[in-house]
N, C-alpha and C positions, 0 to 999 in steps of 0.2 A: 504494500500500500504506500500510494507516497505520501511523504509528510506537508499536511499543511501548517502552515505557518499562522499563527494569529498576534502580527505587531501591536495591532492598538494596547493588546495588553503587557508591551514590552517596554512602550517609551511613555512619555512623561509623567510617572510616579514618583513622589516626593515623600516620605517620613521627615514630620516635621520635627522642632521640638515642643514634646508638651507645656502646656501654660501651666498641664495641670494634670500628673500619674492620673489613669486611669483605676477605679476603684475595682483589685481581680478577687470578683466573686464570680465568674460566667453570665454575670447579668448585665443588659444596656451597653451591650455589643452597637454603638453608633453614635451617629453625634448626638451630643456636644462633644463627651469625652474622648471617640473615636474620633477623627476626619476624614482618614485616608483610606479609603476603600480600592487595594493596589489589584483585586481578581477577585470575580465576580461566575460562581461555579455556572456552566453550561449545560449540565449531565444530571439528569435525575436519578436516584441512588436507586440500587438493586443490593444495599448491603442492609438494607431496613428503613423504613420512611419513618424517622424520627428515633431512629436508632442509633446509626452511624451515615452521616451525614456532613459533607462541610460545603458552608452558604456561601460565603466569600473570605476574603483577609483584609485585616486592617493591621498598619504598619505605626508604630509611634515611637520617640525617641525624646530623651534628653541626657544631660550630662553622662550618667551613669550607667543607664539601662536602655534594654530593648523592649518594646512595647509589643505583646501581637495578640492579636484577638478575631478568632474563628467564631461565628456562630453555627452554631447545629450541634451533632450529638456523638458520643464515644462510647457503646456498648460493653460491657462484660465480654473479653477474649478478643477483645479490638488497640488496635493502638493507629498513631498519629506518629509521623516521622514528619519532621522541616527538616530541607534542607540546606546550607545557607553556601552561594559562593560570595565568597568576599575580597580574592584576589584578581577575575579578570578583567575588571573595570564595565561589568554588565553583560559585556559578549558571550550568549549561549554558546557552546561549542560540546558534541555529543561525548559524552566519556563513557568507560567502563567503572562499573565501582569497586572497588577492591578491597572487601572488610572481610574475608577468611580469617582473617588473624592467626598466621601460622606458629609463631612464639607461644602463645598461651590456647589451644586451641580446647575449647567447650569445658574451661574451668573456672573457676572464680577468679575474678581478676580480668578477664579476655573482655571482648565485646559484647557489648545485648546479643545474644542469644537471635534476637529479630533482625538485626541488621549485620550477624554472620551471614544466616541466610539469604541476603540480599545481595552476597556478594555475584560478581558477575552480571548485575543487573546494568541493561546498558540507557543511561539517562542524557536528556540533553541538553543537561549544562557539565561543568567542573565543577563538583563541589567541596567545599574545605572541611566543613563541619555539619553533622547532623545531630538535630535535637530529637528525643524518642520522647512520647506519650504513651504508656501502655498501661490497658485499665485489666484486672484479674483479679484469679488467687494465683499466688507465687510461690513457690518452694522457700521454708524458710519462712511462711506467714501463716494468721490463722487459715485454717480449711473453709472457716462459714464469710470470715471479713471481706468483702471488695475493697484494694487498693488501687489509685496509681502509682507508677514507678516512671522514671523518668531518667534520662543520664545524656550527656553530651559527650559527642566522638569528635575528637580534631581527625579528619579523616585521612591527613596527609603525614601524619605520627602514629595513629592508631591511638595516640592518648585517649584513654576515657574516662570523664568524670561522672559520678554517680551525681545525681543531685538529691536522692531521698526517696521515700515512700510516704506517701498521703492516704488517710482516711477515706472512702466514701460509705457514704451513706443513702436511706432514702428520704429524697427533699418533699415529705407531707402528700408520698404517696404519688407524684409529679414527675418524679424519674432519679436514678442513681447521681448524686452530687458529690463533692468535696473539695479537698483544698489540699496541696501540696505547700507548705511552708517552712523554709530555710531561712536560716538568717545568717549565723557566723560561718557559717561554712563554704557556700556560695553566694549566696544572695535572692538564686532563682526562685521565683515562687510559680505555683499554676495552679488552677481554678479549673473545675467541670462542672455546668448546672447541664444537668440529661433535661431539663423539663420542656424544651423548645418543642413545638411541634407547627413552625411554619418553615417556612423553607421551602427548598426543594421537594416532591413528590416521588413516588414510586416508578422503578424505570417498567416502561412497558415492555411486554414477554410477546410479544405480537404485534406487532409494525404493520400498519395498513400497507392492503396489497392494493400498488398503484393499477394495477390492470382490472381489478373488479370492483366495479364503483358500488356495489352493495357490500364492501370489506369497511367498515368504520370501526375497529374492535377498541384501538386506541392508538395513539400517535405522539406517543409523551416520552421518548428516549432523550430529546433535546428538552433542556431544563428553562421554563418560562424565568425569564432575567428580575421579573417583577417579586416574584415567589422566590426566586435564590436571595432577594434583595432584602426581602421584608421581615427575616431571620433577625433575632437580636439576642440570643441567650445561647448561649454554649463553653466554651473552651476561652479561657485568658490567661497568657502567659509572659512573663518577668525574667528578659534574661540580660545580665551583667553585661558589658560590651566588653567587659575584658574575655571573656569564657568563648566569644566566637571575631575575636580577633578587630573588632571594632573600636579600640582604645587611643583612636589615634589624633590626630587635630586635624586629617585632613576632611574632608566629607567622602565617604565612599559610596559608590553604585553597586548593589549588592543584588545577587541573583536568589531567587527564590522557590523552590518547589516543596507542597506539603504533600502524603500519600497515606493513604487511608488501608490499613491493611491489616490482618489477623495478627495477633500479639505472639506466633508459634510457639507457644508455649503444649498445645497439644501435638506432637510429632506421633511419623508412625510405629517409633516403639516407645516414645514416650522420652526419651532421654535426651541430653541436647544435640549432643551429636548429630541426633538422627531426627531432626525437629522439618518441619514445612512452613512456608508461610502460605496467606492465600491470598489477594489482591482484591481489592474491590474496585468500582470504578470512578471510587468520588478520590481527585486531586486537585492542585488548585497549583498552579489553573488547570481551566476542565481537560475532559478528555472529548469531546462532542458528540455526545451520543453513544459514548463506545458503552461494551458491556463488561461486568467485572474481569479482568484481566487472568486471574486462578490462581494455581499454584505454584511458589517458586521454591527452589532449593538450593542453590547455589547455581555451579555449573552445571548441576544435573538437570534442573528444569530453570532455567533464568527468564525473567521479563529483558522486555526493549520495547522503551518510553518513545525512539525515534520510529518504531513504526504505527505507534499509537495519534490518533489522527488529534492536531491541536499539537500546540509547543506547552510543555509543561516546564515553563520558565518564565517568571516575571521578576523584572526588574524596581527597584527604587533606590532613589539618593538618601544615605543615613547622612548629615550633619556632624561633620566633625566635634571634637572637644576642647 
C-alpha cells in the first residue's frame, strides 16, 4: 500500500508556555487550561468505544515540565506508549526500533516487557525516547488491585527509568480512574479518568458495498472530527524536560507518535520471554480508517507504521529555557 502522507498535521504546531500547569486529574482535557490541540484522531476505535480510545493530543510546556493531555480511555490489559523525537529538528524519517535489549534480556532491570516486544517495529519517525502507560495487575502487585505503571526508555542508550506504580480505582461506578504521583524521584506525575464516553465511536465491521445501493449497514471506519473533538476527560501527563532531553535554552521541534496497544503482559506461555503484544488501531495521529493492526513479537511477527495509510508523526515547537 502506498503511504499517504497527511502534512497539515505536521506543520504549524506550537507548545506554548503555560500561564498556568494544567490541573492532572484526566479531567477538562481543553481550553482554557489546554490550547494546543497538535492531532486530532481520524479512526474510530475497534479496541472498545469508550474503553480504549485516544481523541486527540494537547501539547503544553513551561520552564520545567512537559504538558500532555489525551482524552479518551485506557482499559484493564491496555497500555499507551509516546513517542518523543527530539533530535531531528521535526523531519519524519522511517526507522526500525530497536528495544531487544540484549544485555539484560527479560529480567528485572531490562526494558518494559511491552516495548521489548516492539522491537523491530518499523515507524516513521527516529525516535529518542518512549514514555509507557500501562494499566493491569502486574507480577509483584496485589492479584485483585488495578495499577498503572509507567517508565521512560532513552531509546538510543537503552537507559530506562521507572517512574512508579499508581493506584486505580472505581470513579463512583463511571469507569477505572487514578493517579500516578512522584515527587522526589522524578517529578512525573499521570492521571486516568476511564469515565469519558464521547469521543470517537465504534469502528465498523462492514463497510458499505459501493456497488449495491441497498448495502447501508454502516460507514463509520473514518472517525467524525466533531466527535474525536468533543472528548475532554481521559489521560494527563507531567513529564520533566530533563527525563526526555528537552533541558535546553534553545526551542526545539519535537516529533510525536502515541500507540494504543495490549500491555503483553499475557504471553503465550505466560512468561516474558515468550510474551505478544496486540495493536489496536487508535494512534495519534490517526491511522484512516485502518483496522486494529494485531499481533506483534519482535522479529517474529513485527508491525510497519510506513505501510499503514496516514503519517503517524506530528510535529511541535517546545520553547526553550
Amino acid at each position: 500500500m502506498m503511504k499517504r502522507f497527511l502534512t497539515s498535521l505536521t506543520v504549524g504546531a506550537f507548545a506554548g508556555i503555560c500561564l498556568a500547569a494544567p490541573t492532572i486529574d484526566g479531567l477538562n482535557i481543553g481550553a482554557p487550561d489546554w490550547t494546543n490541540s497538535i492531532s486530532l484522531q481520524d479512526t474510530n476505535t475497534r479496541f472498545g468505544n469508550g474503553q480504549n480510545e485516544l481523541n486527540q493530543m494537547y501539547v503544553e510546556s513551561d520552564s520545567d515540565n512537559i504538558y500532555i493531555g489525551i482524552p479518551g480511555n485506557l482499559a484493564d490489559n491496555n497500555a499507551m506508549t509516546i513517542f518523543f523525537d527530539v533530535s531531528s529538528g521535526g523531519v519524519a524519517s522511517a526507522s526500525t526500533l530497536a528495544t531487544n535489549d540484549p544485555n539484560i534480556p527479560c529480567r528485572a532491570g531490562g526494558l518494559p516487557t511491552l516495548l521489548r516486544v516492539m522491537d523491530t517495529t518499523q515507524l516513521d519517525g527516529t525516535f529518542d525516547y518512549s514514555l509507557l502507560v500501562s494499566v493491569g495487575k502486574f507480577p509483584g502487585q496485589s492479584d485483585i488491585q488495578l495499577v498503572l505503571a509507567s517508565d521512560i526508555t532513552n531509546l538510543n542508550t537503552g537507559e530506562n527509568t521507572p517512574l512508579g506504580i499508581g493506584l486505580l480505582g472505581n470513579d463512583s461506578g463511571t469507569g477505572v480512574s487514578g493517579t500516578l504521583t512522584t515527587t522526589d524521584v522524578t517529578g512525573a506525575r499521570i492521571a486516568i479518568n476511564n469515565a469519558n464516553a464521547a469521543g470517537v465511536v465504534d469502528w465498523c465491521f462492514d463497510p458499505d458495498d459501493p456497488n449495491d445501493p441497498n448495502d447501508f449497514f454502516c460507514d463509520t471506519r473514518i472517525a467524525d472530527p466533531n466527535e474525536a473533538a468533543s472528548a475532554t476527560i481521559g489521560i494527563e501527563i507531567v513529564v520533566p524536560r530533563d527525563l526526555i532531553g528537552l533541558d535546553t535554552p534553545s526551542a526545539t521541534t519535537v516529533g510525536i507518535f502515541a500507540w494504543l496497544t495490549n500491555n503483553a503482559q499475557d504471553g503465550d506461555a505466560g512468561t516474558p520471554c515468550d510474551r505478544r503484544g496486540y495493536s489496536s488501531n487508535q494512534s495519534l495521529p490517526g491511522m484512516m480508517g485502518a483496522d486494529n493492526l494485531g499481533p506483534f513479537r519482535g522479529s517474529a511477527e513485527p508491525k510497519d507504521f510506513t505501510s499503514v495509510p496516514g503519517l503517524q508523526y506530528v510535529t511541535t515547537l517546545i520553547p526553550g529555557i
